[in-house]
Phi, psi and omega in degrees: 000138160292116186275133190269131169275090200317312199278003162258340172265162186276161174277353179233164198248357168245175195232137200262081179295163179274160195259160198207131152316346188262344175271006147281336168274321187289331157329295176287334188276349201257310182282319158322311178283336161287203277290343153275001154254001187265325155280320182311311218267327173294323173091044199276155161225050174341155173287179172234127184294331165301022186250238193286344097019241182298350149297354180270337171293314197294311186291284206294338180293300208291315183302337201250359162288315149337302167284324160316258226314326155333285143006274177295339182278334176287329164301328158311290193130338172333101174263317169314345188251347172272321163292337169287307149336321183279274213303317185311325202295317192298292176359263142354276172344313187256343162286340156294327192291308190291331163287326176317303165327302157308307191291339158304319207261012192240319182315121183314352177231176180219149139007280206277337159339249170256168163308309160327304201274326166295328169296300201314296182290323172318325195245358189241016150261324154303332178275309170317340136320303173315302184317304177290319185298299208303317188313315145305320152273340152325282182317321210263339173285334154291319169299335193285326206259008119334272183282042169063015180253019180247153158238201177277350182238358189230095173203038200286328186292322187285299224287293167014303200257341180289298193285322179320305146358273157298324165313315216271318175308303208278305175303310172328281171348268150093211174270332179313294194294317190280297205252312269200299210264296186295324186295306182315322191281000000 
């Protein structure tokens, strides 16, 4: 009988490749060149992302700073820095909403245009969905620190509606780079 010798086998039943940078880059080099014939072929006429785009980046930026700051001052016990904080955010918010809006109805494409125009409004009407929820809930944590039921130690639902807030920034972000800036190129 042949005795097996433990040094021809592997000790693992799969193989460990080495890691290597090109199938992330060819990945990103492949959706670039499909989504840059996907415009070349559509004819896009994109928004200019420096218009109503970035004051909204600015509007939505400035608001989830606001709520921090609302956000530390209820904690502090500030209540004048937490309702001025709070009521800016709202501000903001509806003021964002309300250009999101112009900009659907003044824009040169639809839905049904392109491709584009179907990303655009799918995704940047879904985060204006977000927008009104988060926006909603913003509104219903200013009313609590209005009748006193929020405290420096009792706010679990605003910091919530707080961090969702910030969920909305980030998706902005985004939707800004992706749909606005790059859709644009």
């Amino acid at each position: 009988m042949n005795k097996i010798n433990r040094n021809q086998f592997q000790s693992f039943p799969y193989h460990l490749v080495e890691p290597s940078p090109w199938p992330i880059l060819v990945s990103f080099s492949l959706l670039n060149l499909t989504l840059g014939a996907v415009m070349y072929m559509q004819g896009l006429t994109p928004l200019d992302p420096f218009a109503i785009p970035l004051l909204n980046t600015i509007l939505l930026l400035s608001s989830g700073a606001f709520v921090t700051y609302g956000h530390h001052a209820l904690i502090q016990g500030d209540r004048r820095g937490a309702i001025l904080g709070t009521l800016l955010t709202i501000i903001f918010a509806i003021i964002f909403t309300a250009l999101q809006y112009y900009e659907y109805s003044e824009s040169s494409f639809t839905m049904s245009d392109s491709v584009y125009g179907t990303v655009f409004y799918a995704s940047t009407g879904l985060h204006g969905l977000h927008v009104i929820i988060g926006t909603l809930f913003i509104l219903v944590g200013f009313i609590r620190i209005i009748n006193y039921h929020l405290t420096d130690t009792h706010h679990q639902g605003h910091e919530a509606a707080i961090l969702y807030w910030h969920f909305v920034d980030v998706v902005w972000l985004f939707l800004f780079i992706a749909v606005y800036y790059w859709g644009g190129n």
